[in-house]
N, CA, C and O of each residue as an XYZ file, in Angstrom:
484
protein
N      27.659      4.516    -48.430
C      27.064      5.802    -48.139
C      28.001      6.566    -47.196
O      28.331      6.057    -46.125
N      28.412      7.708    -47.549
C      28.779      8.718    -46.746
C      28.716      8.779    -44.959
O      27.714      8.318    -44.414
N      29.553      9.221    -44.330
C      28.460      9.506    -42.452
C      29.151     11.020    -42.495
O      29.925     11.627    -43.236
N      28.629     11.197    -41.623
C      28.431     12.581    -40.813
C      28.009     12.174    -39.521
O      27.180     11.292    -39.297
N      28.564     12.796    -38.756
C      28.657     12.883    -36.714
C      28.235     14.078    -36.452
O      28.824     15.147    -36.613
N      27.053     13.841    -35.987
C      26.938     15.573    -35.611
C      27.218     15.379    -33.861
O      27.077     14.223    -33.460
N      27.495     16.140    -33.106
C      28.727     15.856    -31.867
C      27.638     17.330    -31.459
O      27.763     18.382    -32.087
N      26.968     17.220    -30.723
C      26.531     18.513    -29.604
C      25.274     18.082    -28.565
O      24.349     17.304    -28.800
N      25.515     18.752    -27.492
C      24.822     18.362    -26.341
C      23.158     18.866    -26.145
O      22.483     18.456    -25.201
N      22.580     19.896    -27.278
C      21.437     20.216    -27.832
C      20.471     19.268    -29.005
O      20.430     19.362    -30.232
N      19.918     18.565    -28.290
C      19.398     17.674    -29.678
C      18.704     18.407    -30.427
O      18.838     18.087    -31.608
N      17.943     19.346    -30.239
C      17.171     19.947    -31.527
C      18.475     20.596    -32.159
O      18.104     20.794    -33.315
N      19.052     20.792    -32.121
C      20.261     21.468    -32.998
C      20.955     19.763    -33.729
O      21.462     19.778    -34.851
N      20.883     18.719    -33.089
C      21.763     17.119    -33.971
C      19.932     17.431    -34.752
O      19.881     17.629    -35.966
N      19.030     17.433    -34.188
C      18.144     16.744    -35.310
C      18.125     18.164    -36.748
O      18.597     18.093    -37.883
N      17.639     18.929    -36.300
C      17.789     19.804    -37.424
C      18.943     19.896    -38.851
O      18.761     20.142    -40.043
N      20.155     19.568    -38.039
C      20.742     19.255    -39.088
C      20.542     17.998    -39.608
O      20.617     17.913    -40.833
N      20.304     16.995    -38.977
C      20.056     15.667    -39.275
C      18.854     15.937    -40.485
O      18.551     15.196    -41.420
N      18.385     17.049    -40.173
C      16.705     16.842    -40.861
C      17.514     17.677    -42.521
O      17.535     17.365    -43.711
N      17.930     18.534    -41.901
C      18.837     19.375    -43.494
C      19.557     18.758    -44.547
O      19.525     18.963    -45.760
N      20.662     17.417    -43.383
C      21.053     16.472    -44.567
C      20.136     15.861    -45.333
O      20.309     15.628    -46.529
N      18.882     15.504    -44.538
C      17.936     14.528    -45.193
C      18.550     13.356    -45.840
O      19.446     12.980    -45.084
N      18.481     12.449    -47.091
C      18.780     11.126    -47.107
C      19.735     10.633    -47.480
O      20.107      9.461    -47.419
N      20.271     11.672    -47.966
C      21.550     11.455    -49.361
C      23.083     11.013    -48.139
O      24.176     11.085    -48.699
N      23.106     10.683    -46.925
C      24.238     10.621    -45.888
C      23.814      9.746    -44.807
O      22.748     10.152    -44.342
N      24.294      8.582    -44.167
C      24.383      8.513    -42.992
C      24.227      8.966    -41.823
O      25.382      9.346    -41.635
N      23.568      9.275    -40.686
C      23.542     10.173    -39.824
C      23.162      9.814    -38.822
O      22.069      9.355    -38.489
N      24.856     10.180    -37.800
C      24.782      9.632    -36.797
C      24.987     10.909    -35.604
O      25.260     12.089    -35.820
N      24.764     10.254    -34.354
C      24.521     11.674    -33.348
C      25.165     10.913    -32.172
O      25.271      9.718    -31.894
N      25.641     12.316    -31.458
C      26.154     11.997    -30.151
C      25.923     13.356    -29.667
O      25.794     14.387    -30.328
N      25.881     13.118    -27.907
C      25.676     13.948    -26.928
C      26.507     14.850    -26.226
O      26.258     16.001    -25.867
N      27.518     14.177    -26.079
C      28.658     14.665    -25.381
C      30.149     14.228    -26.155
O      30.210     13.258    -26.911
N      30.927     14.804    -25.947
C      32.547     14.387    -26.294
C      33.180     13.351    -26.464
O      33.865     12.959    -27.409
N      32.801     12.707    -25.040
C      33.126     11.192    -24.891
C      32.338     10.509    -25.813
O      33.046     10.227    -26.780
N      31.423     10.192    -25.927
C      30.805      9.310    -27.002
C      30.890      9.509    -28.411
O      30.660      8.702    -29.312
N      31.403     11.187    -28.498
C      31.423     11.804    -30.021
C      32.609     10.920    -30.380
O      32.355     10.142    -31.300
N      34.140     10.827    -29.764
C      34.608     10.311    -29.699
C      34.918      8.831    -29.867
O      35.886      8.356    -30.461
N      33.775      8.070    -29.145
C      34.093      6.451    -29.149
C      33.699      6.394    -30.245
O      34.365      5.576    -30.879
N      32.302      7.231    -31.307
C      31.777      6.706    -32.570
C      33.000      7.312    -33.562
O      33.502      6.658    -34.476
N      33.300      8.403    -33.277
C      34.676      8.752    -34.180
C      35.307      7.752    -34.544
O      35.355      7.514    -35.751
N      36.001      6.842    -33.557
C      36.798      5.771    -33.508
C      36.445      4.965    -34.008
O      37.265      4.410    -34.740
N      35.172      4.440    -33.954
C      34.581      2.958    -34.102
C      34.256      2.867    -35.869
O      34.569      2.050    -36.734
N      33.328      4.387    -35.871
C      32.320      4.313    -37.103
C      33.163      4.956    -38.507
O      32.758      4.762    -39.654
N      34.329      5.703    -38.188
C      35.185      6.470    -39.054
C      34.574      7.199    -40.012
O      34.747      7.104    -41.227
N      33.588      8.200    -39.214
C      32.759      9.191    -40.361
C      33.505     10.269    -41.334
O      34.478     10.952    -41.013
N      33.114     10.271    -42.067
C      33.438     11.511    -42.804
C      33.642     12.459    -42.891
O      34.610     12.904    -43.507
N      32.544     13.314    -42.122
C      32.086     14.521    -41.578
C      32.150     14.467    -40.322
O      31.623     13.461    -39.846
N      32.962     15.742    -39.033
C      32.092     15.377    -38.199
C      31.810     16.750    -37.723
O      32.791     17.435    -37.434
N      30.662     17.249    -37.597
C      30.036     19.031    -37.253
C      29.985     18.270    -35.379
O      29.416     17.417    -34.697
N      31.220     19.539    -35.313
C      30.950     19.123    -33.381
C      30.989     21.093    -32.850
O      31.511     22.126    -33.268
N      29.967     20.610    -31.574
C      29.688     21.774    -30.892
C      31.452     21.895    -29.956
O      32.325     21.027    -29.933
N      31.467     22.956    -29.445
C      32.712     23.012    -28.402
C      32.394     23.059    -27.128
O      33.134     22.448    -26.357
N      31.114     23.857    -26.530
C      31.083     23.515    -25.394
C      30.066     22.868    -25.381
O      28.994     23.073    -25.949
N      30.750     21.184    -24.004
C      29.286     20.346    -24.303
C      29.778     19.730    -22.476
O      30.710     20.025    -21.728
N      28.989     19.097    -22.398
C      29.251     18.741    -20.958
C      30.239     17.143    -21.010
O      30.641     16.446    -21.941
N      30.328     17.061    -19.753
C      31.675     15.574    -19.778
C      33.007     15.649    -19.573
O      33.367     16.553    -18.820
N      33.752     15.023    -19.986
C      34.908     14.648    -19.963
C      35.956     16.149    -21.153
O      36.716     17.047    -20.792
N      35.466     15.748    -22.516
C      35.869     16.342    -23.662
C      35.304     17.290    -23.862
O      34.175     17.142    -23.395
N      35.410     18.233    -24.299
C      34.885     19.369    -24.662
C      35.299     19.337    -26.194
O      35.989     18.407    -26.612
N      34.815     20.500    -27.141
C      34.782     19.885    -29.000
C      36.409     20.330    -29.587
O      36.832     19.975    -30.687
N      37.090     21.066    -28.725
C      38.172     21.566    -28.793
C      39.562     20.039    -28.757
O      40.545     19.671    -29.399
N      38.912     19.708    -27.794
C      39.721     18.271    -26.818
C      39.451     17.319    -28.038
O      40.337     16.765    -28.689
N      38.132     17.209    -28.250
C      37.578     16.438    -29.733
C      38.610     16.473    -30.670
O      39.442     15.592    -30.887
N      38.469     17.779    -31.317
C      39.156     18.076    -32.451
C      40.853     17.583    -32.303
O      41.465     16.813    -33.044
N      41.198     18.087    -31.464
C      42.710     17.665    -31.003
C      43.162     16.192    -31.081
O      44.309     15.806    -31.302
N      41.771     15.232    -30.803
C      41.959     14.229    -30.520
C      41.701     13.484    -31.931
O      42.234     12.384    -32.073
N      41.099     13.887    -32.741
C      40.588     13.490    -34.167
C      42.436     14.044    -35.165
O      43.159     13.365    -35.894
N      42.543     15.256    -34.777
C      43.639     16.236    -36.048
C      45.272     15.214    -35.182
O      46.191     14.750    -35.857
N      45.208     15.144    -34.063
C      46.206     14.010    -33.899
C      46.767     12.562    -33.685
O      47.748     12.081    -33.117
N      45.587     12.040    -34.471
C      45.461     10.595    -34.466
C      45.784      9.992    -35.925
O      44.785      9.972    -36.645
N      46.990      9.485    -36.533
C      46.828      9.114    -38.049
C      45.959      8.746    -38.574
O      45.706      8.922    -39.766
N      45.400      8.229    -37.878
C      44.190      6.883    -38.598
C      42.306      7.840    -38.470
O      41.118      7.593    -38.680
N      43.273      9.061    -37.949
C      41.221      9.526    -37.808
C      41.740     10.952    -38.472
O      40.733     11.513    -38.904
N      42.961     11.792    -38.735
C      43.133     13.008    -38.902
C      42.688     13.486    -40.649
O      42.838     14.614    -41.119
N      42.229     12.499    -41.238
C      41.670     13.021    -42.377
C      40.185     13.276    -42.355
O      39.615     13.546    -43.413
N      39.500     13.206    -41.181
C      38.084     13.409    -41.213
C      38.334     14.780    -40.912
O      39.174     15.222    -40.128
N      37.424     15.482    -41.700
C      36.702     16.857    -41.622
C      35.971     17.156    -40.637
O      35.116     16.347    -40.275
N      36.094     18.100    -40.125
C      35.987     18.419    -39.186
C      34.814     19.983    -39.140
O      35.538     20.879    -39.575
N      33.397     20.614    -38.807
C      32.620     21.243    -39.156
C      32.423     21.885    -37.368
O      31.777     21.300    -36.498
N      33.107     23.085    -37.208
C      33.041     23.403    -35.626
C      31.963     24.281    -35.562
O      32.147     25.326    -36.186
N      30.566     24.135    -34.818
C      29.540     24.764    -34.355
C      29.614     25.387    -33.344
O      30.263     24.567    -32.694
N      29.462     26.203    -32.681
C      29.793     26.641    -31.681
C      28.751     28.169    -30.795
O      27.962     28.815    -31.485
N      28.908     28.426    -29.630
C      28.299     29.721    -29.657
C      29.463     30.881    -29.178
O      29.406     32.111    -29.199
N      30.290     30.164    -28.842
C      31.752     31.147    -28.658
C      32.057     31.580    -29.933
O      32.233     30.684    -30.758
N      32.199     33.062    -30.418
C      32.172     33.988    -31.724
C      32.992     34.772    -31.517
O      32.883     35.785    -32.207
N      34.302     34.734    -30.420
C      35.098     35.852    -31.061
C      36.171     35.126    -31.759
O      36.312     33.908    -31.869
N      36.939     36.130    -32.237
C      38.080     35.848    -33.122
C      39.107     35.136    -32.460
O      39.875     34.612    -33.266
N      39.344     34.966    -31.464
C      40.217     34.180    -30.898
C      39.901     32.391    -31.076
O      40.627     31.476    -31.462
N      38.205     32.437    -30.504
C      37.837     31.478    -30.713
C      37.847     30.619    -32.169
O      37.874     29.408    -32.386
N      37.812     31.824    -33.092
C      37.373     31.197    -34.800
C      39.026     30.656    -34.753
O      39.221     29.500    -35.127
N      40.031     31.354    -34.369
C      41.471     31.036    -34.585
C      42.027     30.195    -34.353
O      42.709     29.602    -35.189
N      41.868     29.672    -32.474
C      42.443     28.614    -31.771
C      41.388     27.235    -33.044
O      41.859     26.245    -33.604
N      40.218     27.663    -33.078
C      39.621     26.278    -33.643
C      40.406     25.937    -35.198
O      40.621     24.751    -35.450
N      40.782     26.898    -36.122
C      41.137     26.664    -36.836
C      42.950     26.192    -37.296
O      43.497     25.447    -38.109
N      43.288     26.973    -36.410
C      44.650     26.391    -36.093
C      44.806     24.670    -35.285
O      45.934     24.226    -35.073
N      43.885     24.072    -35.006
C      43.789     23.017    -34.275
C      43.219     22.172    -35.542
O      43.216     20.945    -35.433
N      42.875     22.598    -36.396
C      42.511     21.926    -37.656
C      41.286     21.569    -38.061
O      41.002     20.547    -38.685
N      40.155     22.892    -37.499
C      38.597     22.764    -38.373
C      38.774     23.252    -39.402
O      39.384     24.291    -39.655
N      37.984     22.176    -40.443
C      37.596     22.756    -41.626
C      37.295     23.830    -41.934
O      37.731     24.388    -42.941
N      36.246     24.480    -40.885
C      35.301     25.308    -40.852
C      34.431     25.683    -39.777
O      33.942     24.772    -39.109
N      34.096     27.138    -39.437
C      33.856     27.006    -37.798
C      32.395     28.269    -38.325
O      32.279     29.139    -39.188
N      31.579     27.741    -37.307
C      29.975     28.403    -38.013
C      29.676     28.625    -36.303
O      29.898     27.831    -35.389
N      29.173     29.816    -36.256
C      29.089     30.796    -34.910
C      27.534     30.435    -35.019
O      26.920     30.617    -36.070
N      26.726     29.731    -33.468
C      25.388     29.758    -33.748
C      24.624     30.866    -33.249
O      25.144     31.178    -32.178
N      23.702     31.573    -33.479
C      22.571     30.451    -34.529
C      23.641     30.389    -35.448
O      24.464     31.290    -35.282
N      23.880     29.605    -36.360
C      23.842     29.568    -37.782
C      22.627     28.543    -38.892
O      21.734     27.787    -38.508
N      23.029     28.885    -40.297
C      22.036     28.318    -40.833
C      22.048     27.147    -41.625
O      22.506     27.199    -42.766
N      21.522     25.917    -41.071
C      21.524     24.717    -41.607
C      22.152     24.209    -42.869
O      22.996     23.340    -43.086
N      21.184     25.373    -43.956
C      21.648     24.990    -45.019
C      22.966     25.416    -45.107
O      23.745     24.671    -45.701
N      23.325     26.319    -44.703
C      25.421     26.272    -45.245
C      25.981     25.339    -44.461
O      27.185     25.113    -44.590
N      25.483     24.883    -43.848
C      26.460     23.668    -43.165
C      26.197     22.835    -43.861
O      27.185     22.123    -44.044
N      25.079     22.406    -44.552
C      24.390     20.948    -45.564
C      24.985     21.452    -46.908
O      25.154     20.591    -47.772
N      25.399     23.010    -47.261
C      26.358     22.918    -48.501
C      27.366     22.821    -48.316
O      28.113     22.732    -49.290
N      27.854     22.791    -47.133
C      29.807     22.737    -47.171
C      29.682     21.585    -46.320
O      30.516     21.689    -45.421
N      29.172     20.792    -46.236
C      29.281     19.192    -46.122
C      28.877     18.650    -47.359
O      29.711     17.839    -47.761
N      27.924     18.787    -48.108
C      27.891     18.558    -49.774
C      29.348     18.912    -50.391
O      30.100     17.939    -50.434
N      29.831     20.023    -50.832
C      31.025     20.238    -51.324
C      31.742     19.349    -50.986
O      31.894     18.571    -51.928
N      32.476     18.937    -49.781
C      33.087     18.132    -48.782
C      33.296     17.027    -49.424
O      34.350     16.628    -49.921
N      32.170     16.490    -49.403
C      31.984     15.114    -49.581
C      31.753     14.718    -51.353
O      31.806     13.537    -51.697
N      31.527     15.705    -52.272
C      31.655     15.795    -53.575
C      32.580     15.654    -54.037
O      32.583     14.960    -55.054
N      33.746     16.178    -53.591
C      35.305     16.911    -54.527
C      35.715     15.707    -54.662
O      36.776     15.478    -55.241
C-alpha cells in the first residue's frame, strides 16, 4: 500500500486530509519538522504534503531541502501546504523541489487528486 506524510503542526488540517484520502493509502502524521523528518527517513513515504511554518527545530522549507538533497529520500514527492501565498514564497518552494505548493485554506479534494495522479502514473 502506498503512504503519504502529512507533516503540519494543525491536526485538524493532518486529519482532514487524512479523512479525504480515506482508505485507498497509508496514512501517517506528524507534528512538527523534526519528527516529519525521522518518519521520512524511517517509513520512506511516497507522498509527503508538509506545512512550512511549523514550530521546532525544521521548518517545511528545511524539510524539503532535507528530503530534495538526500539520494535515498529525493524521489519522494513532495505536496507544500502552506499559509505564506506570495509569489516569492510559491517560487523559493518550488525551486527547492515541491511538486506542488497549495496556499491555505485550500481544498482537500485537489490535494487527494494530485496525490491520486501521483501515485497512479
Amino acid at each position: 500500500m502506498k503512504k503519504v506524510l502529512i507533516v503540519d503542526d494543525h491536526s485538524d488540517i493532518r486529519r482532514l486530509i487524512s479523512i479525504t484520502l480515506g482508505n485507498k493509502f497509508e496514512v501517517l502524521e506528524a507534528g512538527d519538522g523534526d519528527s516529519g523528518l525521522n518518519i521520512i527517513r524511517k517509513m520512506q513515504p511516497d507522498v509527503v504534503v508538509l506545512d512550512v511554518m511549523m514550530p521546532g527545530n525544521l521548518n517545511g522549507m528545511e524539510v524539503l531541502d532535507a528530503i530534495k538533497t538526500d539520494p535515498g529520500l529525493k524521489h519522494i514527492h513532495v505536496i507544500m501546504v502552506t499559509a505564506r501565498g506570495q509569489v516569492a514564497d510559491y517560487d523559493d518552494g518550488m525551486r527547492r523541489g515541491a511538486d506542488a505548493y497549495f496556499i491555505k485554506p485550500f481544498s482537500p479534494l485537489q490535494i487527494t487528486a494530485l496525490i491520486n495522479k501521483i501515485l497512479t502514473e
